[in-house]
C-alpha positions in Angstrom: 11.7 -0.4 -21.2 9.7 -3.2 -19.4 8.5 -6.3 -20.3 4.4 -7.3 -21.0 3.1 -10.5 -21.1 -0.3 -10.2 -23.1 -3.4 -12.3 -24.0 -5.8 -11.1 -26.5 -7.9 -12.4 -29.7 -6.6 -11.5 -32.8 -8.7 -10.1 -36.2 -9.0 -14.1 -37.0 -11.4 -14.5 -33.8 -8.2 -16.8 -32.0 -6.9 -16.4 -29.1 -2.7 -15.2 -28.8 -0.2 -14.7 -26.7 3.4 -13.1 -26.7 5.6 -10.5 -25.3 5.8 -6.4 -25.7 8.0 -3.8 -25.0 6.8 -0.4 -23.4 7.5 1.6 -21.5 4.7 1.6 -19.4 1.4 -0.7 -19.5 -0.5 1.6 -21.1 1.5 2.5 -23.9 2.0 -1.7 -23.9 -2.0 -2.0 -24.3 -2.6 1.0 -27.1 -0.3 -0.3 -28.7 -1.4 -3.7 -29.1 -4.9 -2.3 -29.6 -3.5 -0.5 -33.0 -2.4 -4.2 -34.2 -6.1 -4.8 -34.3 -6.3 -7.0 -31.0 -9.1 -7.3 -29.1 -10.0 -8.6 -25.3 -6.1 -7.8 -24.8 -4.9 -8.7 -20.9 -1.3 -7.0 -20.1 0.5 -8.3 -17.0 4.2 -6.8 -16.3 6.6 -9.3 -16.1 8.7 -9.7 -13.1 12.2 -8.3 -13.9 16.0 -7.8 -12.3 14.7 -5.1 -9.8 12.5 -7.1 -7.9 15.0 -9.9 -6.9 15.3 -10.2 -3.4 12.1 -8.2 -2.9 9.7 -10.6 -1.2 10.7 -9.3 2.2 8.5 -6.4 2.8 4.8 -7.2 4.4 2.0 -5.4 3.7 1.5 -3.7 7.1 5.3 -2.3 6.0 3.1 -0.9 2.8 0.7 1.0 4.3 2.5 2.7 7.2 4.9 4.2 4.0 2.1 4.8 2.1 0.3 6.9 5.3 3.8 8.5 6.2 4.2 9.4 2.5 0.5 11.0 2.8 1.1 12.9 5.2 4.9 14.4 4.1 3.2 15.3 0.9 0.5 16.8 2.5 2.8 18.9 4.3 4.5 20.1 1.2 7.6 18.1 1.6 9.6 17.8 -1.5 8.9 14.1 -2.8 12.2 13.0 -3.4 12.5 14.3 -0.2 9.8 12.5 1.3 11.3 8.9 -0.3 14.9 9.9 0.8 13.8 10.2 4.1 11.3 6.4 4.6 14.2 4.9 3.0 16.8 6.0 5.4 14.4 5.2 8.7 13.0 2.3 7.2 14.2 -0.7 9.1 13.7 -3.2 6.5 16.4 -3.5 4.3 14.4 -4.8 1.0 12.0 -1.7 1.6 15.7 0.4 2.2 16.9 -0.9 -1.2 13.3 -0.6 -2.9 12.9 3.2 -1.7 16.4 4.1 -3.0 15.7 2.7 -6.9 12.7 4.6 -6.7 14.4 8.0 -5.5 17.2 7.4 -8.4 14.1 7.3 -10.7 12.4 10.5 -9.2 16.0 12.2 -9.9 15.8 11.0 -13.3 12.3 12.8 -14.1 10.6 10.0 -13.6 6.6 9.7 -11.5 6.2 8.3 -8.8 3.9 5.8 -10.0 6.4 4.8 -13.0 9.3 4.0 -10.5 6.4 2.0 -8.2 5.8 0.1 -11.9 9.7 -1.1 -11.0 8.4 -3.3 -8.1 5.1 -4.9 -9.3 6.2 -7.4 -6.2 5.6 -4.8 -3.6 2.6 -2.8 -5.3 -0.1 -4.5 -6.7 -1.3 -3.0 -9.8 -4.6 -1.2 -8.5 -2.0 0.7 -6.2 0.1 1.8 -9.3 -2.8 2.9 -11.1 -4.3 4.9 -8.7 -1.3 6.7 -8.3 -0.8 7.3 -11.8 -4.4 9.1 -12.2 -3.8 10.8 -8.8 -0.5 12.2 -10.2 -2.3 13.7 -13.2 -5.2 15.4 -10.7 -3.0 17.0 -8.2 -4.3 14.9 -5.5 -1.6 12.1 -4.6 -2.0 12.9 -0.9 -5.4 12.1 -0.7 -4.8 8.7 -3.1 -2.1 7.2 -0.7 -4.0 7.7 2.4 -6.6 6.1 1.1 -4.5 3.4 -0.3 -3.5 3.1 3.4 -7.1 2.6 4.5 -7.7 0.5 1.6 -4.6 -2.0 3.0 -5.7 -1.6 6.5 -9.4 -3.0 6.1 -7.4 -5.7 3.8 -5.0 -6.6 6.9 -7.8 -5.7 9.1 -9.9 -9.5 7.6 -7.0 -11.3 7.2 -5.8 -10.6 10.6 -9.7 -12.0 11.7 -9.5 -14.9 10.0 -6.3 -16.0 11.3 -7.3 -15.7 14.7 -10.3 -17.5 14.4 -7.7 -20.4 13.3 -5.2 -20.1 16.3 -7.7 -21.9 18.5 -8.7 -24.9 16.7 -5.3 -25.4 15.4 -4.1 -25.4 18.6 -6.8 -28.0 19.9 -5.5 -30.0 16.8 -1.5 -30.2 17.4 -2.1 -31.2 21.5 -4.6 -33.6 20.3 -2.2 -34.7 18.0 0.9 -34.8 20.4 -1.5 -36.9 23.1 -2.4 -39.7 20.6 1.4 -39.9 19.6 2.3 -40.4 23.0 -0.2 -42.8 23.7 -0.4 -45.0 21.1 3.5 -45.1 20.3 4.9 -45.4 23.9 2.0 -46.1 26.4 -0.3 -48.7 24.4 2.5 -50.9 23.5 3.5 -52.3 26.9 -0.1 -52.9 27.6 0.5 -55.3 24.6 4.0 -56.6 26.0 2.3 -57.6 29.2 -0.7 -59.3 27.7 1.2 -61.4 25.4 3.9 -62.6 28.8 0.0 -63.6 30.4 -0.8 -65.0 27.0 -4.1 -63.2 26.6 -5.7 -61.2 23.9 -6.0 -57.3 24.2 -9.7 -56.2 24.1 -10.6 -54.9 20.7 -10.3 -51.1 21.0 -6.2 -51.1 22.1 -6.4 -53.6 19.7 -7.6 -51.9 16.7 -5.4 -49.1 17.6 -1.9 -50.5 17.6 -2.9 -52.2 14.5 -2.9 -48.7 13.0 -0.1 -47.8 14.9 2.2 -50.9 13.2 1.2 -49.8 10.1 1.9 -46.1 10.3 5.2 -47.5 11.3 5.8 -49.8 8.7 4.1 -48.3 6.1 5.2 -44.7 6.6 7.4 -43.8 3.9 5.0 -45.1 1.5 2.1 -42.8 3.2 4.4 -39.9 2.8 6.2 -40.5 -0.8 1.9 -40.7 -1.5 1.5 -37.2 0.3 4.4 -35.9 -1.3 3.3 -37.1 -4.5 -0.1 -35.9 -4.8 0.9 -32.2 -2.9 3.3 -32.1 -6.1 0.8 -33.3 -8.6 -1.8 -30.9 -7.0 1.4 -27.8 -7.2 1.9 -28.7 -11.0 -1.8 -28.7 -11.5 -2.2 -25.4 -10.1 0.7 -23.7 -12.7 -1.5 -24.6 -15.7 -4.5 -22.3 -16.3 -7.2 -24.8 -16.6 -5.9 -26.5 -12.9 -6.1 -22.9 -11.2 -9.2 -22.4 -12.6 -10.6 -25.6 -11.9 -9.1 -25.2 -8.4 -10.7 -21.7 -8.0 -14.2 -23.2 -9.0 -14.0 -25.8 -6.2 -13.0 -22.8 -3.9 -16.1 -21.4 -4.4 -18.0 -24.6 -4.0 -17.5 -25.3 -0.7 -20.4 -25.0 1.5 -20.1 -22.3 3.7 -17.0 -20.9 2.9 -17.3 -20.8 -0.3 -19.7 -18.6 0.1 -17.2 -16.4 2.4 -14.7 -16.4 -0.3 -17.1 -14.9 -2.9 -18.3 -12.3 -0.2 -14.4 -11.5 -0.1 -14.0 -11.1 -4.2 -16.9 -9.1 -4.4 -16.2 -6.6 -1.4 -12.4 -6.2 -2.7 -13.4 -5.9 -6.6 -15.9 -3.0 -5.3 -13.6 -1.2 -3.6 -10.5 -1.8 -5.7 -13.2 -0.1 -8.8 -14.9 2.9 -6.2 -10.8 4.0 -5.4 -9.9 4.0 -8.6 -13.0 5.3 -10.1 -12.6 8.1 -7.2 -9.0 8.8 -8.4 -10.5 9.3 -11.9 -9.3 6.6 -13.7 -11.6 5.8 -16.2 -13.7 2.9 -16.0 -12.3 0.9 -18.3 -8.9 0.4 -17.0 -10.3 0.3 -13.1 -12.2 -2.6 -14.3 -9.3 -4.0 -15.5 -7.1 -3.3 -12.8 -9.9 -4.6 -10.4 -10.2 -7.6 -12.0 -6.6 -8.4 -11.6 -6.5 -7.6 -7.9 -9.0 -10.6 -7.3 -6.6 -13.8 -8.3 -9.1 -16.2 -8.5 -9.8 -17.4 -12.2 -13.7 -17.5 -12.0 -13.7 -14.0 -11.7 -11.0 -13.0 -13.9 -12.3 -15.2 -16.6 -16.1 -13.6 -16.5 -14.8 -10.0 -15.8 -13.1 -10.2 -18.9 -16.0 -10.6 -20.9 -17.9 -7.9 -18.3 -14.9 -5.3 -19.5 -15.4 -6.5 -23.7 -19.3 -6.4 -23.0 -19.3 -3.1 -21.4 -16.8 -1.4 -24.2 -19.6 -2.7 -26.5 -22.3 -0.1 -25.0 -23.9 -2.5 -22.3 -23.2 -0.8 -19.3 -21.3 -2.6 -16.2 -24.5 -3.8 -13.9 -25.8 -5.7 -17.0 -22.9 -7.8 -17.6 -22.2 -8.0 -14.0 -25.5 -10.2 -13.0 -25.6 -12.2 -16.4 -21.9 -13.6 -14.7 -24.0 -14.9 -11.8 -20.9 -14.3 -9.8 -22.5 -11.3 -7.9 -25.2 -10.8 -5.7 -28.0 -9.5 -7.2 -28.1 -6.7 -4.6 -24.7 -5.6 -5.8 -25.9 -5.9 -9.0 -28.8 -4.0 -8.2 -26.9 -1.6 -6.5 -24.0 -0.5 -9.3 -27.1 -0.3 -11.4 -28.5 2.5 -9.3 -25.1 4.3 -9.8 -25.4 3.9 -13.2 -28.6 5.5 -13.6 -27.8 8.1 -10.9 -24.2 9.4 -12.3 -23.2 8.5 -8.9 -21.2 5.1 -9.8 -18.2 5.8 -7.2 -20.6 6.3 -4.3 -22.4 3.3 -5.2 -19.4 0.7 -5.6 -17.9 2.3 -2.0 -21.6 1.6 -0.5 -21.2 -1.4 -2.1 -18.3 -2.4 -0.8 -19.1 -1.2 3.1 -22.3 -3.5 2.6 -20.6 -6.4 1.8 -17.6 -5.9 4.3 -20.4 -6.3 7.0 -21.5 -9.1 5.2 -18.1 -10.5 5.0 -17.7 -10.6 9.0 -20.9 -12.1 9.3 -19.6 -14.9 6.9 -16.6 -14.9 8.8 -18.1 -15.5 12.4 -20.6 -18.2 10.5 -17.5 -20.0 9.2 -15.6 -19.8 12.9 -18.8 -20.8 14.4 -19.2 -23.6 12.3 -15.4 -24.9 11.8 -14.4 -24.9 15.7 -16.9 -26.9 16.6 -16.0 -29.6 13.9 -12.4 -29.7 15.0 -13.5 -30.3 18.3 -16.1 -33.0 17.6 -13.3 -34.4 15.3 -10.6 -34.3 18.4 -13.0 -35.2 21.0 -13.2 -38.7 18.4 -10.1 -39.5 18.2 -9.1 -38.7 22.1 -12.1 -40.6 23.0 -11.3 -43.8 21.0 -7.5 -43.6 22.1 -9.3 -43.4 26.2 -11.5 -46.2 26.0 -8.5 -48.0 24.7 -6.3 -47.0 27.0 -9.9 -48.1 30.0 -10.5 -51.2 27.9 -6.6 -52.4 27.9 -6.5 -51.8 31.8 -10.0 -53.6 32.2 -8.3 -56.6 30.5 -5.7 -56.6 32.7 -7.9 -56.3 35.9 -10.0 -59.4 34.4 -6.8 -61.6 33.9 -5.4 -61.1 37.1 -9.3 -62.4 38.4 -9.0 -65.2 36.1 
């Protein structure tokens, strides 16, 4: 049996926490539901199985999830199917990870229960759609789309760290010029000014004055670095500094606005699979929720789920968070009234895909520019320096 962490209010109106055993998480929730809790939040706690499971990439997730698609789709045995990405997989964790799961098929165990084994290597939203595609008939057609779904996902992530290559790079030359500059070049300008007994111009001035004090002062600049990266680490491992961390995420002009384009457009399609796999709402939402990882969200989709059990409806609660467009609002409400909920959130999340890149390009547009201006700054100051200190000398050797 697993382990389940779990959050919920008791009949007393408090909130409680504490551990379950079940064997899976929804026989972990109803269970806790029949001790009269409320609001109750279930995450799977890591256990002994997933040691030494960090090693396999996403990409390495969807191209088994696509091969598996297609083996079952050709009528391959399962077990088969597993036996088989195991053996040709050329990642050893994956190797290791595809044999516990073909031990558990041989025990009479589904697919999506020995997946439940590696929380590490698939999320929840990608156990839970396999669990209601298991009890449709259709677990071909949920793992390709769980490919798709993980190849849009790679698909931004891939954009955004492209449109940081080039400013980084800009950033650590920049960087490596001033070093060499300032720590080798400037200070035999100074050497030779002081054997003429003359005062360096301000500029090459001002900069090995920063320069002697990096120097001097630099193990107290990086025991301060160190100490406020570690103060800011601890912070983050309490729920209140994630949270407040989370919030100032999405405050950021620009791309905070980018990041909430990105919860909405994931939470949208996250609900529209699952809700297309026909799991019922309640438990998509959840699931959904949980797939975002930022504490705004999770903290006012939590009342969206209680607010919705309570007869409300989801596009309600959804715009009263203030979280969501009001188009997206405005569009899960048309599914709503329509019966055609699953359509709507898969528009949804196509619309604000688009929207997404746009944000995307905006942010690019906007943040190479700044490292450049920023770069151009410092390379300038360290140049008229550099011009200023040789000036000097040109206007001693006339004196």
């Amino acid at each position: 049996m697993a382990k389940f962490a779990y959050e919920a209010t008791g009949p007393d109106g408090r909130r409680t926490s504490g551990v379950h055993r079940a064997t899976t998480r929804d026989a972990a929730e109803q269970a806790l539901y029949q001790r009269n809790l409320r609001g109750v939040r279930v995450t799977e706690k890591r256990s002994a199985t997933n040691v030494g499971r960090r090693g396999v990439k996403r990409d390495e997730v969807m191209h088994l999830s696509r091969q598996l698609s297609a083996f079952v789709r050709a009528g391959l045995p399962l077990i088969e199917a597993v036996h088989t990405l195991g053996v040709e997989s050329g990642n050893p964790n994956l190797r290791k990870t595809m044999a516990d799961v073909e031990q558990g098929l041989h025990r009479g165990d589904s697919l999506s229960s020995c997946f439940d084994r590696h929380p590490r290597i698939f999320p929840a939203y990608y156990r839970g759609i396999l669990r209601s595609a298991e009890l449709t008939g259709q677990l071909d057609a949920a793992l390709d789309q769980l490919a798709k779904y993980l190849e849009r996902d790679l698909e931004a992530r891939r954009r955004i760290n492209q449109a940081l290559i080039y400013p980084a790079m800009i950033a650590i030359l920049a960087l490596f010029t001033v070093v060499i500059l300032a720590g080798f070049v400037l200070p035999r300008f100074r050497t030779f000014f002081e054997g003429l007994d003359a005062e360096l111009p301000w500029a090459p001035r001002t900069l090995l004055a920063i320069t002697d004090f990096v120097l001097e002062w630099w193990w107290v600049m990086l025991g301060g670095l160190l100490a406020a990266v570690l103060i800011v680490l601890l912070a983050l491992q309490t729920t209140s500094g994630r949270y407040a961390w989370d919030r100032f995420l999405l405050g950021i002009p620009v791309i905070g606005g980018a990041i909430r384009y990105a919860l909405v457009e994931r939470f949208c399609r996250v609900l529209a699979s699952m809700a297309a796999a026909g799991v019922s709402l309640p438990e998509a939402l959840r699931v959904a929720t949980d797939s975002l990882r930022n504490r705004v969200f999770i903290r006012s989709l939590s009342r969206v789920n209680e607010e919705m059990l309570e007869g409300q409806g989801l596009a309600l609660p959804l715009s009263r968070t203030r979280l969501f467009p009001g188009t997206a609002a405005r569009m899960i409400r048309v599914g709503e009234e329509t019966g055609t909920l699953e359509t709507q959130l898969e528009v949804t999340a196509r619309y604000y895909e688009s929207e997404l890149d746009y944000r995307l390009k905006k942010v690019t547009a906007l943040f190479e520019p700044a490292i450049i201006i920023v770069v151009g700054f410092v390379v300038g100051f360290v140049a008229v320096a550099m011009v200023s200190a040789m000036y000097g000398i040109f206007g001693q050797v006339d004196i």
